[in-house]
PDB file of N, H, CA, C and O in Angstrom:
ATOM      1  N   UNK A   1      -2.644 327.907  88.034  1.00  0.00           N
ATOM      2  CA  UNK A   1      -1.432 328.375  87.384  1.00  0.00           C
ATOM      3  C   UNK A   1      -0.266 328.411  88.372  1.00  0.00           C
ATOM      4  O   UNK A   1       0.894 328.287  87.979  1.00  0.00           O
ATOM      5  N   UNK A   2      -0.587 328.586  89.676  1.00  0.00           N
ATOM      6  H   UNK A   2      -1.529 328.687  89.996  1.00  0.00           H
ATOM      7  CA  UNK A   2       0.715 329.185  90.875  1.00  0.00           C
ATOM      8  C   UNK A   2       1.256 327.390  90.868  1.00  0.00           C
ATOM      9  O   UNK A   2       2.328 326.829  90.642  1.00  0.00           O
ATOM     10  N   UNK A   3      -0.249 326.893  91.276  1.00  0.00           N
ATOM     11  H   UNK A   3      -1.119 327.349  91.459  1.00  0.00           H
ATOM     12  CA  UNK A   3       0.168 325.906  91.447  1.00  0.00           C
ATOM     13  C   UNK A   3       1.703 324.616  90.308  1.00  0.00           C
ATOM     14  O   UNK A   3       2.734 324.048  90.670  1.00  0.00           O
ATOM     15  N   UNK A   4       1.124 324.707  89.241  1.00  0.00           N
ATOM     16  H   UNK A   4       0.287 325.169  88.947  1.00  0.00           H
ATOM     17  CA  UNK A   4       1.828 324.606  87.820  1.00  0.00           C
ATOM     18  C   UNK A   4       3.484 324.735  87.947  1.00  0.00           C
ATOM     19  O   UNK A   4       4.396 323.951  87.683  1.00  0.00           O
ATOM     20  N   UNK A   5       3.439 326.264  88.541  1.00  0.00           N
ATOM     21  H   UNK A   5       2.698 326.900  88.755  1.00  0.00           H
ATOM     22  CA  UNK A   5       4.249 326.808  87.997  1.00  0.00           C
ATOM     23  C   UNK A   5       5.072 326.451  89.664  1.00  0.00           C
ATOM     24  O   UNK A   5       6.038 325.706  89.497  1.00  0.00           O
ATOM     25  N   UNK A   6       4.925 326.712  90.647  1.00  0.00           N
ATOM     26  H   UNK A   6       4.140 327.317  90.782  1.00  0.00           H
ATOM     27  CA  UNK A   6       5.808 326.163  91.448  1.00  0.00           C
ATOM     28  C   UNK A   6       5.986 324.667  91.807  1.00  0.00           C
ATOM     29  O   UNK A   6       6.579 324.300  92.821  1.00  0.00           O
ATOM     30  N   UNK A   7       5.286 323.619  90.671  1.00  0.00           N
ATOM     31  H   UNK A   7       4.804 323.917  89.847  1.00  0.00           H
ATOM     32  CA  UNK A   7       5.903 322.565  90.567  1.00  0.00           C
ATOM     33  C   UNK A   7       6.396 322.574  89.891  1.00  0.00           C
ATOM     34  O   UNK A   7       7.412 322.060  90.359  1.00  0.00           O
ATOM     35  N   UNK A   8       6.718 322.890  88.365  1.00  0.00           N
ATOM     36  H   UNK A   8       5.893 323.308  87.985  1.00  0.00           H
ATOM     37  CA  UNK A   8       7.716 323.128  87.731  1.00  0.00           C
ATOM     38  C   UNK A   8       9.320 323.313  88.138  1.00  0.00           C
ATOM     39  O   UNK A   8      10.334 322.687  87.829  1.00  0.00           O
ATOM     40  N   UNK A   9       9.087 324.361  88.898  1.00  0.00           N
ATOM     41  H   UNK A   9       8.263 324.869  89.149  1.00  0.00           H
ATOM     42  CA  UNK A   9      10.144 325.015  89.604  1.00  0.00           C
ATOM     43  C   UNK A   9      10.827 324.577  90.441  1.00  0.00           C
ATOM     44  O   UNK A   9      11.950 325.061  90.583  1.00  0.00           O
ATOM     45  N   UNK A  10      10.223 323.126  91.583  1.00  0.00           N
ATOM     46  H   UNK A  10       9.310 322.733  91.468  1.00  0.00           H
ATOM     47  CA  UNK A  10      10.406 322.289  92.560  1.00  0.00           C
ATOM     48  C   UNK A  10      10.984 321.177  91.398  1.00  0.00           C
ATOM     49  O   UNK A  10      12.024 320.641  91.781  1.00  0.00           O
ATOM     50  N   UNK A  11      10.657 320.862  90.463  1.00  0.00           N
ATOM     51  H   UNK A  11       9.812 321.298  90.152  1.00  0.00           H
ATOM     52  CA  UNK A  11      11.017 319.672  89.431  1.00  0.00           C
ATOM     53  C   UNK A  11      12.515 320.092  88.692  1.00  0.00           C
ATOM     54  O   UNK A  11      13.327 319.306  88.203  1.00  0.00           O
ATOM     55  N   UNK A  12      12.602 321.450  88.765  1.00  0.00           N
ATOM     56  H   UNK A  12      11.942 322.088  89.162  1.00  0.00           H
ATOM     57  CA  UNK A  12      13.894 322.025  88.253  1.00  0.00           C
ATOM     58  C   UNK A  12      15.097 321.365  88.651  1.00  0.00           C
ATOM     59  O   UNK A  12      15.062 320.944  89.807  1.00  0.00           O
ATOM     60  N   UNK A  13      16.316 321.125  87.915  1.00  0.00           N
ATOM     61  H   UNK A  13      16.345 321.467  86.976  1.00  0.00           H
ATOM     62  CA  UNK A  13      17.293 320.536  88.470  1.00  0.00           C
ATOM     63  C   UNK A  13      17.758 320.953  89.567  1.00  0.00           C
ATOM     64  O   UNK A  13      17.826 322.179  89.659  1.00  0.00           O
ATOM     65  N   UNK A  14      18.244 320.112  90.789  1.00  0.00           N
ATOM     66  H   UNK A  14      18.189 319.117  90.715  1.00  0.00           H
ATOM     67  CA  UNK A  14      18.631 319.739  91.793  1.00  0.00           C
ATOM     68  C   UNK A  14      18.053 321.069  93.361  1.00  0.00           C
ATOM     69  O   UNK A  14      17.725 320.899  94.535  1.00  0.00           O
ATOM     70  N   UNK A  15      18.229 322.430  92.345  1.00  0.00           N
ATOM     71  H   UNK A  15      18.496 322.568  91.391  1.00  0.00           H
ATOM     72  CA  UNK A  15      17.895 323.061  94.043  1.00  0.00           C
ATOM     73  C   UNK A  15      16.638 323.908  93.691  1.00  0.00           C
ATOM     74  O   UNK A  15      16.432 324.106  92.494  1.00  0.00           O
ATOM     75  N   UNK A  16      15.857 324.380  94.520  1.00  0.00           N
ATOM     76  H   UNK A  16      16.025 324.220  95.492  1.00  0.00           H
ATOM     77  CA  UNK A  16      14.952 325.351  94.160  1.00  0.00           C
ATOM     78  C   UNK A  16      14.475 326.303  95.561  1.00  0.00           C
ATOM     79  O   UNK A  16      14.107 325.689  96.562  1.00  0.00           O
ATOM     80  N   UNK A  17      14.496 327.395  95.568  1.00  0.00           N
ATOM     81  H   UNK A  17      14.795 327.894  94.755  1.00  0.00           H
ATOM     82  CA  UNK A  17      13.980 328.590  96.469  1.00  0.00           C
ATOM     83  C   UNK A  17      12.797 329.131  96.604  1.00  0.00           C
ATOM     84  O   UNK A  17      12.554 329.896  95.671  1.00  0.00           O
ATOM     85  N   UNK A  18      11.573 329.012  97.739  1.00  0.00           N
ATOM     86  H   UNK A  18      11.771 328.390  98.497  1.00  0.00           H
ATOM     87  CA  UNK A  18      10.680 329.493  97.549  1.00  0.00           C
ATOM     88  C   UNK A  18      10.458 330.785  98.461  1.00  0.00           C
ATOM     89  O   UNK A  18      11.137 330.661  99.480  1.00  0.00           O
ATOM     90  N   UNK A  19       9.917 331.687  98.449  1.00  0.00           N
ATOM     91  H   UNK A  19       9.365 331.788  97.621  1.00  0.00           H
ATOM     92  CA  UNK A  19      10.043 332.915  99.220  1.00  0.00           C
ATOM     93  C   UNK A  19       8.689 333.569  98.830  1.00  0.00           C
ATOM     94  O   UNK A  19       7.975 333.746  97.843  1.00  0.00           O
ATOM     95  N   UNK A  20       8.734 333.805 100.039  1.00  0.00           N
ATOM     96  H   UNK A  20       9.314 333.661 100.841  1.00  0.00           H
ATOM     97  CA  UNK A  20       7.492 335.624 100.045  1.00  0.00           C
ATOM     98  C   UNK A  20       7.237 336.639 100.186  1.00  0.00           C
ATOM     99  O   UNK A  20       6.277 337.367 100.440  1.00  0.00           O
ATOM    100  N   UNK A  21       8.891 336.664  99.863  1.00  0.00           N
ATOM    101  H   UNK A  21       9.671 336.073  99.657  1.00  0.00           H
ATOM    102  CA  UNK A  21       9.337 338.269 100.067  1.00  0.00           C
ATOM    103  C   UNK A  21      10.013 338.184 102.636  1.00  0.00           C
ATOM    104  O   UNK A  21      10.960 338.493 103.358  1.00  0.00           O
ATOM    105  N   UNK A  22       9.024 337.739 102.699  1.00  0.00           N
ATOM    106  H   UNK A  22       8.254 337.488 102.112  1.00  0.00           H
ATOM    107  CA  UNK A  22       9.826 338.248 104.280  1.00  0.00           C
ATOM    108  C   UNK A  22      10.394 336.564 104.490  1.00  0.00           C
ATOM    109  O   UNK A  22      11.438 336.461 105.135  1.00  0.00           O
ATOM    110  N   UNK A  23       9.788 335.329 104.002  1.00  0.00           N
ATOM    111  H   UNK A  23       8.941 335.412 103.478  1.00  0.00           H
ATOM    112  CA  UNK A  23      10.473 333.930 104.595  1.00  0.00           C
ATOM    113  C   UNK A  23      10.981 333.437 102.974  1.00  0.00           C
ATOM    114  O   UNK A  23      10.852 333.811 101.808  1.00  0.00           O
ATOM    115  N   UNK A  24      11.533 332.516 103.641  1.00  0.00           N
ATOM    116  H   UNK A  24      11.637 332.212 104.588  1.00  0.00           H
ATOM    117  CA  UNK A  24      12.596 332.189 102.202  1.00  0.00           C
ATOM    118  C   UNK A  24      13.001 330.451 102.727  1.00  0.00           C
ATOM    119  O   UNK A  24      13.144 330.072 103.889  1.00  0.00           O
ATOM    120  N   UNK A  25      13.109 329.667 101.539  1.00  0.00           N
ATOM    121  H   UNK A  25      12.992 329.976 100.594  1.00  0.00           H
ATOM    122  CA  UNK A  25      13.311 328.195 102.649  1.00  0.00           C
ATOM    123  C   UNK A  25      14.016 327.433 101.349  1.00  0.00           C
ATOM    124  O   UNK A  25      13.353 327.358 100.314  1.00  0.00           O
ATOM    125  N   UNK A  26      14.857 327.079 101.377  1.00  0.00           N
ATOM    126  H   UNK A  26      15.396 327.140 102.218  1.00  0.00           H
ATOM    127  CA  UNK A  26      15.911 326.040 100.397  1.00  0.00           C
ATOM    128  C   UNK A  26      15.696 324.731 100.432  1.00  0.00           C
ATOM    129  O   UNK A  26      15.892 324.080 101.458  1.00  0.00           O
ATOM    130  N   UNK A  27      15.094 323.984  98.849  1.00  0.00           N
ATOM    131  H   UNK A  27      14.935 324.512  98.015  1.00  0.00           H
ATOM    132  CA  UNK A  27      14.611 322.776  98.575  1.00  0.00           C
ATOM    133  C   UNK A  27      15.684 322.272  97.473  1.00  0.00           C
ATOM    134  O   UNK A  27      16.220 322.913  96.569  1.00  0.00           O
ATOM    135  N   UNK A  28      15.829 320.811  97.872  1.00  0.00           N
ATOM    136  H   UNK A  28      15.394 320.291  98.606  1.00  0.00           H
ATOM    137  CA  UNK A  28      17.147 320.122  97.377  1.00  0.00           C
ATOM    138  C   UNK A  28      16.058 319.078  96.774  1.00  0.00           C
ATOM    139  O   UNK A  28      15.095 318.648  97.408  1.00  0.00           O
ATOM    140  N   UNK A  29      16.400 318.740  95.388  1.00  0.00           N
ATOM    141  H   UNK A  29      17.183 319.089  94.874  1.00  0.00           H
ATOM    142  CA  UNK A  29      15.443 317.411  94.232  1.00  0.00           C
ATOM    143  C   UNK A  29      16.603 316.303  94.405  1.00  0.00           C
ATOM    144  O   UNK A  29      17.780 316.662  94.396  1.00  0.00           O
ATOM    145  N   UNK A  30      16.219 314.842  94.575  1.00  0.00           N
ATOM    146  H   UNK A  30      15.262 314.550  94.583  1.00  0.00           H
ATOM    147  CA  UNK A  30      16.874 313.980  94.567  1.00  0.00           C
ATOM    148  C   UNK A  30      16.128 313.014  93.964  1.00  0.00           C
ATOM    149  O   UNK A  30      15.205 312.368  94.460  1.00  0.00           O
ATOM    150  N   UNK A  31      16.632 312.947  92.740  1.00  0.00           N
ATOM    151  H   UNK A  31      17.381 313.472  92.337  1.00  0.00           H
ATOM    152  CA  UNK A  31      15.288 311.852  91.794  1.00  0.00           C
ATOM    153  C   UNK A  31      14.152 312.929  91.439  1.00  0.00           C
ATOM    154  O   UNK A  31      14.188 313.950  90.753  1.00  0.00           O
ATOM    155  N   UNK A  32      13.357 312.445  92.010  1.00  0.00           N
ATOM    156  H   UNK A  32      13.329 311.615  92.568  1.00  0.00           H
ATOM    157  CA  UNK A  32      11.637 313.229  91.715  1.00  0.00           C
ATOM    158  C   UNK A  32      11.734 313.442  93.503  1.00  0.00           C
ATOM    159  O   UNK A  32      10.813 313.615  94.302  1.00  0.00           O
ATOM    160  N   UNK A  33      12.413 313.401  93.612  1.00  0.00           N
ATOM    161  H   UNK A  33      13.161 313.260  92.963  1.00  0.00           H
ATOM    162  CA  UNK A  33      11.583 313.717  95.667  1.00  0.00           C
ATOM    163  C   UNK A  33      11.981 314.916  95.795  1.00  0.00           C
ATOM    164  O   UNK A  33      12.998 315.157  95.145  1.00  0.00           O
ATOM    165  N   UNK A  34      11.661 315.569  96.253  1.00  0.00           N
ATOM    166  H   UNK A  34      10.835 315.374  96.782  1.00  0.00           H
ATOM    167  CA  UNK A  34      11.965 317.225  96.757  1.00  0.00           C
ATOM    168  C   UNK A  34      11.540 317.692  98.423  1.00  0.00           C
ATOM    169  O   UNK A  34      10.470 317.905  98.993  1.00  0.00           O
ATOM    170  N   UNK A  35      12.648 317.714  98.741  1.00  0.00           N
ATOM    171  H   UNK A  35      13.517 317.542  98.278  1.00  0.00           H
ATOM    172  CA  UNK A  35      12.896 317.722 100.158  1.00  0.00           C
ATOM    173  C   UNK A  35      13.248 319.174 100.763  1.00  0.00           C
ATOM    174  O   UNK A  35      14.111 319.888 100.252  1.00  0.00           O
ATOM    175  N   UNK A  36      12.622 319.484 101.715  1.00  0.00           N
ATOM    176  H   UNK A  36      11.922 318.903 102.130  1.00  0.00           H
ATOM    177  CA  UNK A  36      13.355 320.634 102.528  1.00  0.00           C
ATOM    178  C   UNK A  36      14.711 320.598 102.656  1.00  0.00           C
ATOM    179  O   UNK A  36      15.124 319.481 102.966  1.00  0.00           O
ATOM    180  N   UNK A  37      15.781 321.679 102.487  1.00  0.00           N
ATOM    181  H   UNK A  37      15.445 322.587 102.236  1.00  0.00           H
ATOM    182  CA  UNK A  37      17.211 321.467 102.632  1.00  0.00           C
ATOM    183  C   UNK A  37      17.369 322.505 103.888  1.00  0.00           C
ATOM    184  O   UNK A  37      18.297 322.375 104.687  1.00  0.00           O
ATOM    185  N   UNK A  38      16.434 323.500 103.996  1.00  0.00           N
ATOM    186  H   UNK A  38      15.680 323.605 103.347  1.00  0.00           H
ATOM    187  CA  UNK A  38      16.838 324.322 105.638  1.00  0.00           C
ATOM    188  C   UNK A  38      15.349 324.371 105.710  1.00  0.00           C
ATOM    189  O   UNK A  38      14.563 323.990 104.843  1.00  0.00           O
ATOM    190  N   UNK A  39      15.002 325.043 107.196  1.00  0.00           N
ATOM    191  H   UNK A  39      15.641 325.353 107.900  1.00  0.00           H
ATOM    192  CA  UNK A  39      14.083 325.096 107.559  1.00  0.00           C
ATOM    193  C   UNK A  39      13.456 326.741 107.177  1.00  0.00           C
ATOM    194  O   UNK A  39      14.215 327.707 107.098  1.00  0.00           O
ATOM    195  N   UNK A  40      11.798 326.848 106.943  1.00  0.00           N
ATOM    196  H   UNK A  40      11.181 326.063 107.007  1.00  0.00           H
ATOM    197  CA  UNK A  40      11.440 328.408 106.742  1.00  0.00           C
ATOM    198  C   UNK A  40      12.749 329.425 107.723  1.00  0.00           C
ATOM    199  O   UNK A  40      13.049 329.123 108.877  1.00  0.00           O
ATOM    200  N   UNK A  41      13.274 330.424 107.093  1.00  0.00           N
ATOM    201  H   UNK A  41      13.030 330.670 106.155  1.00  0.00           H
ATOM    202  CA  UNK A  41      14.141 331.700 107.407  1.00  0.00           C
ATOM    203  C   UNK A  41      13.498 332.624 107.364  1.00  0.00           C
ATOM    204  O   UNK A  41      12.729 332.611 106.403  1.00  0.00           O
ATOM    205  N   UNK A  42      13.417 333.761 108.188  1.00  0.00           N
ATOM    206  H   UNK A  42      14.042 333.771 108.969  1.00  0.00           H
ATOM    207  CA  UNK A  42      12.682 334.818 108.012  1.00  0.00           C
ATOM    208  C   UNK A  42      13.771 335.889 107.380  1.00  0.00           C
ATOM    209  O   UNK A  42      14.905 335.735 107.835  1.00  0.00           O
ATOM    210  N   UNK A  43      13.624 336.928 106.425  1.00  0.00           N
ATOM    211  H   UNK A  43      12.703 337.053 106.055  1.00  0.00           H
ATOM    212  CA  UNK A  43      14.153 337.450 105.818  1.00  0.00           C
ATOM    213  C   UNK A  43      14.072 338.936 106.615  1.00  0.00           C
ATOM    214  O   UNK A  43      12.986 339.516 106.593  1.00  0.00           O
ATOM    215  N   UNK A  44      15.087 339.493 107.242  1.00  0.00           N
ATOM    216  H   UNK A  44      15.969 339.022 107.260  1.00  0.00           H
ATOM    217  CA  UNK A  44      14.951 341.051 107.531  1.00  0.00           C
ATOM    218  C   UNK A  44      16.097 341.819 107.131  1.00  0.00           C
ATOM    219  O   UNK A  44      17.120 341.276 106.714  1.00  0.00           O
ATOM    220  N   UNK A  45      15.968 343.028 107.241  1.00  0.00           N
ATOM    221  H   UNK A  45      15.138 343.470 107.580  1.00  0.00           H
ATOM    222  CA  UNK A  45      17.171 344.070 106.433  1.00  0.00           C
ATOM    223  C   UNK A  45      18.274 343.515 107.358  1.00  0.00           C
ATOM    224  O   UNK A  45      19.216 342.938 106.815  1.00  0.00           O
ATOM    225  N   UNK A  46      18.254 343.615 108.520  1.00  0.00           N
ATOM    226  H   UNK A  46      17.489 344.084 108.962  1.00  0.00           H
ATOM    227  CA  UNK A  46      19.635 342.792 109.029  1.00  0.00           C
ATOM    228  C   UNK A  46      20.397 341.458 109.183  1.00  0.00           C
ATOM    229  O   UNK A  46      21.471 341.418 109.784  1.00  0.00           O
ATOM    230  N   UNK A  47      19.708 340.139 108.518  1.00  0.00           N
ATOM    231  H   UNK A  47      18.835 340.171 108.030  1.00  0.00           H
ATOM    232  CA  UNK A  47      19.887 339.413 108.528  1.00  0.00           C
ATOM    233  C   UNK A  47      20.171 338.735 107.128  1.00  0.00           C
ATOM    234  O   UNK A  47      20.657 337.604 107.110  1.00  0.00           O
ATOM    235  N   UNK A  48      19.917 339.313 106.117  1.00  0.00           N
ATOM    236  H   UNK A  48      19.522 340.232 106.132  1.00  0.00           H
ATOM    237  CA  UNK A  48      19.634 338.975 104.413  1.00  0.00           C
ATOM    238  C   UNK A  48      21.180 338.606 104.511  1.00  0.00           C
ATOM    239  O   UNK A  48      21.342 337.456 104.101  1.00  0.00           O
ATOM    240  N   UNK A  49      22.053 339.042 104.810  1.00  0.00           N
ATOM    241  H   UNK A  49      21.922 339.976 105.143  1.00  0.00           H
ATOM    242  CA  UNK A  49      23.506 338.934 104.141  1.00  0.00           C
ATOM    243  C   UNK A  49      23.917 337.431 104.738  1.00  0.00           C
ATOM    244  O   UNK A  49      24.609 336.577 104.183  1.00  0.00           O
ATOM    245  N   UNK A  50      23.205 337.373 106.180  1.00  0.00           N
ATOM    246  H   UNK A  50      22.643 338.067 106.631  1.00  0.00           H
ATOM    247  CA  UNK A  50      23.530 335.914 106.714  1.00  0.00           C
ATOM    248  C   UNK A  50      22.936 334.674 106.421  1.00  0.00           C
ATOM    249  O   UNK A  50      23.469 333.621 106.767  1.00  0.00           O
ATOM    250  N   UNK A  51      21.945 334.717 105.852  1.00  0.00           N
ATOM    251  H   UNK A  51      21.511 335.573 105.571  1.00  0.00           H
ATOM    252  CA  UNK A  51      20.433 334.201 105.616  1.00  0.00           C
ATOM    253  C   UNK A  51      21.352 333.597 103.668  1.00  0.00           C
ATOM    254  O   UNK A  51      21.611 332.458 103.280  1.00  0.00           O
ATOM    255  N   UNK A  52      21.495 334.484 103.203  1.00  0.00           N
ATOM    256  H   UNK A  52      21.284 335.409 103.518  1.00  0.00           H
ATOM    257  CA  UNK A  52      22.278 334.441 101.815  1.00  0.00           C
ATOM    258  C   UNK A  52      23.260 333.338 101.631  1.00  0.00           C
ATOM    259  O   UNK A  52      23.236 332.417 100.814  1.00  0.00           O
ATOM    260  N   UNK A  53      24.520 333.747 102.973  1.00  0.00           N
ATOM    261  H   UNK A  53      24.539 334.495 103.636  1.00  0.00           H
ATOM    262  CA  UNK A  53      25.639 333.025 103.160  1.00  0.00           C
ATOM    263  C   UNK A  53      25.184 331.538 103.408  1.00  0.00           C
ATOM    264  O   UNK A  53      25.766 330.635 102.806  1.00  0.00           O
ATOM    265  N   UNK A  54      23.965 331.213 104.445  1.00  0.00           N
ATOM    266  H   UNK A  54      23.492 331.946 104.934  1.00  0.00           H
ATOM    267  CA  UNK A  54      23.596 329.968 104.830  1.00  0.00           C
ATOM    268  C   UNK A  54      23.271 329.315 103.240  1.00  0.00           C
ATOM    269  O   UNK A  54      23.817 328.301 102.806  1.00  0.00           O
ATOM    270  N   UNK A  55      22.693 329.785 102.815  1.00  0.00           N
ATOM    271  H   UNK A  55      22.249 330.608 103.167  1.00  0.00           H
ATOM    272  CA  UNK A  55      21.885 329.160 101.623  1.00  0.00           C
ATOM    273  C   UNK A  55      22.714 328.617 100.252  1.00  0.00           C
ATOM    274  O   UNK A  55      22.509 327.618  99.563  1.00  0.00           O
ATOM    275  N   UNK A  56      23.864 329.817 100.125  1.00  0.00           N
ATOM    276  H   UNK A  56      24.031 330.629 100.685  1.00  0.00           H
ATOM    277  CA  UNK A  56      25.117 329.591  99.395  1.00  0.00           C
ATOM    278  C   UNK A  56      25.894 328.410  99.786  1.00  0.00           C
ATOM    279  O   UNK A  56      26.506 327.745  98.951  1.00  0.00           O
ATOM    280  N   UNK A  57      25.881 328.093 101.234  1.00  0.00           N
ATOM    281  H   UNK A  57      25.384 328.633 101.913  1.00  0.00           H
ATOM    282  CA  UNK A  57      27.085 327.406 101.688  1.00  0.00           C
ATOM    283  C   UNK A  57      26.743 325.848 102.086  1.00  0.00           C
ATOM    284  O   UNK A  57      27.523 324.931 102.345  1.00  0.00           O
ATOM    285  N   UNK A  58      24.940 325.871 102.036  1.00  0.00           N
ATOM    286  H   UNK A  58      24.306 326.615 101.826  1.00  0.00           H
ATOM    287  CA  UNK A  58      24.312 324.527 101.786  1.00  0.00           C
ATOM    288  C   UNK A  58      24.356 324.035 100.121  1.00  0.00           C
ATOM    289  O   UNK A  58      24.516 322.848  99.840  1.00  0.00           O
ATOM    290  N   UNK A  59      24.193 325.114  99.044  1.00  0.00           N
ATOM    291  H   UNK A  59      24.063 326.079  99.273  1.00  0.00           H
ATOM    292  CA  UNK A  59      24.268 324.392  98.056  1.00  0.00           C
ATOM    293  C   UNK A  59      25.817 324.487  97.754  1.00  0.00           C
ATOM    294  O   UNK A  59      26.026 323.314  97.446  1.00  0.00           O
ATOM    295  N   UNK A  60      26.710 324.952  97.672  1.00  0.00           N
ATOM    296  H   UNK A  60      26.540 325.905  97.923  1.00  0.00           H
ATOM    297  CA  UNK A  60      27.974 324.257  97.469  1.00  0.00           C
ATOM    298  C   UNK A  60      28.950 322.942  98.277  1.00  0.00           C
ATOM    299  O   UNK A  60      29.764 322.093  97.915  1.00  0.00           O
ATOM    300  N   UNK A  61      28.287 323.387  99.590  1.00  0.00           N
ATOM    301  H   UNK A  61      27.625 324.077  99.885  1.00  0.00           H
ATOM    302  CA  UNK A  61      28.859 322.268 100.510  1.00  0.00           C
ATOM    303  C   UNK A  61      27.491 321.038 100.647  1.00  0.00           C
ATOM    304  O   UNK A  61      26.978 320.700 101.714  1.00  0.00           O
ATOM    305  N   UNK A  62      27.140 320.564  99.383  1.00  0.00           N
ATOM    306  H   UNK A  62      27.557 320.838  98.516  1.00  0.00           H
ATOM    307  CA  UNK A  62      25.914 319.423  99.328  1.00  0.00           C
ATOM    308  C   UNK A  62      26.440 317.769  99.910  1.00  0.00           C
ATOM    309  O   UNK A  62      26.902 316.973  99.092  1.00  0.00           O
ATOM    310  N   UNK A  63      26.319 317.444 101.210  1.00  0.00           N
ATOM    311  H   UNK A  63      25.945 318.091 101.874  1.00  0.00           H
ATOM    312  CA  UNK A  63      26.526 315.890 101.718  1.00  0.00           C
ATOM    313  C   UNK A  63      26.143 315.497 100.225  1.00  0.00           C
ATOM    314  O   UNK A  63      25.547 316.040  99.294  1.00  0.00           O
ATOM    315  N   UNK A  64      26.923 314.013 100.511  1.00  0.00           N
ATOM    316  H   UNK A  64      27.407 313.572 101.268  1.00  0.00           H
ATOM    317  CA  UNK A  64      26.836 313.511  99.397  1.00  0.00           C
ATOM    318  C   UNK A  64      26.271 311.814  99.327  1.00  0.00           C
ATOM    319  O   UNK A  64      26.179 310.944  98.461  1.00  0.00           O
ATOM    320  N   UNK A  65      25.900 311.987 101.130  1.00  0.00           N
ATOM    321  H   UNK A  65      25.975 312.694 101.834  1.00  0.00           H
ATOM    322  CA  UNK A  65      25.329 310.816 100.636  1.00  0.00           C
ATOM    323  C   UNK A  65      24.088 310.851 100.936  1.00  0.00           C
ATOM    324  O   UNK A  65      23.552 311.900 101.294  1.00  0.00           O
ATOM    325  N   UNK A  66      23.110 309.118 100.781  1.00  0.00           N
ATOM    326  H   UNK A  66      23.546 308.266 100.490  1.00  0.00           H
ATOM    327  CA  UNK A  66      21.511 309.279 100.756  1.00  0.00           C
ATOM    328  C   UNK A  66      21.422 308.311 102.063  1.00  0.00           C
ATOM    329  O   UNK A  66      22.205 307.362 102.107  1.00  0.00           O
ATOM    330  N   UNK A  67      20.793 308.446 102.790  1.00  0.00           N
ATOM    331  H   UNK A  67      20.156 309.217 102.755  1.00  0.00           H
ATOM    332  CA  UNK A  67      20.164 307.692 103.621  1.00  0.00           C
ATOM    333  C   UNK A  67      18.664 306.794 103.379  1.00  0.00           C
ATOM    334  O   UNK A  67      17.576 307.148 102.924  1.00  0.00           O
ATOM    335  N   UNK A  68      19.235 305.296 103.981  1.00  0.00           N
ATOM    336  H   UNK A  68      20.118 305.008 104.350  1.00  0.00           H
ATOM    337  CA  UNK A  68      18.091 304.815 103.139  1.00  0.00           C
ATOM    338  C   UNK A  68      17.520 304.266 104.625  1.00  0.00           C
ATOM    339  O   UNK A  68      18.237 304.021 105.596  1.00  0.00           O
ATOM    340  N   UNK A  69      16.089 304.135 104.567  1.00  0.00           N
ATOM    341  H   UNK A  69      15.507 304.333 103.779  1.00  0.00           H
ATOM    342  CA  UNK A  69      15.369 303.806 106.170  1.00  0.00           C
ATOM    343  C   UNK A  69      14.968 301.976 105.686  1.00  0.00           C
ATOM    344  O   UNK A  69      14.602 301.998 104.510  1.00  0.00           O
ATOM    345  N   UNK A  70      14.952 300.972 106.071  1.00  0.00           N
ATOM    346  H   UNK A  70      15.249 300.954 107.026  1.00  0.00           H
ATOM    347  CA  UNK A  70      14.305 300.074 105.666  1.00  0.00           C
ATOM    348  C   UNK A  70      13.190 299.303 107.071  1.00  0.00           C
ATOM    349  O   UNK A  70      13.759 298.703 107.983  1.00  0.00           O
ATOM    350  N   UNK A  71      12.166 299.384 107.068  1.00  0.00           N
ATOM    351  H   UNK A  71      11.704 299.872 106.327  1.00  0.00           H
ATOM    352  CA  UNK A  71      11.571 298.862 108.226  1.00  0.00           C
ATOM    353  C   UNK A  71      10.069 297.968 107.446  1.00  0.00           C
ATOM    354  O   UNK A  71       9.412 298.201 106.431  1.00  0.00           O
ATOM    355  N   UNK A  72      10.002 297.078 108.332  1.00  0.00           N
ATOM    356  H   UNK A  72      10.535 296.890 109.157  1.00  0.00           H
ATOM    357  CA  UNK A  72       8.931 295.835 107.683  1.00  0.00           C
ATOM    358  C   UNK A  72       7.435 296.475 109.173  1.00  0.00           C
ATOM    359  O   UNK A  72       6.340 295.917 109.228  1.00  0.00           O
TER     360      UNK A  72
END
C-alpha cells in the first residue's frame, strides 16, 4: 500500500515532497522521470523556516531547460 501510494504521489503533476517528519527532500516529474530536485534536508526547530524558503524558491524559480546526454 506505502508503496502504491508514494508512487502515486511521485506520478503527481510536476513536484512532489517526501518527508519523515525530521528529513524532507524535493522531487521534480519531467515526463514520467522523477528526479531529485534538492538533496535529503534535515528538518530541525531552527532551521524549518530556511529549509521552507529553499524549497519554495526551487519550485517557483524552476530552470527551464532539459539537458540531454548523448553517448554511443
Amino acid at each position: 500500500m506505502a508503496v502504491r501510494q508514494g508512487r502515486r504521489q511521485l506520478l503527481a503533476p510536476n513536484w512532489g515532497i517526501i518527508t519523515n517528519g525530521t528529513h524532507i527532500q524535493l522531487f521534480r516529474k519531467h515526463s514520467k522521470v522523477v528526479f531529485p530536485a534538492t538533496v535529503c534536508l534535515e528538518l530541525t526547530t531552527e532551521n524549518v523556516d530556511k529549509v521552507v524558503s529553499l524549497i519554495k524558491d526551487k519550485m517557483d524559480n524552476t530552470p527551464r531547460a532539459l539537458t540531454v546526454v548523448v553517448y554511443q
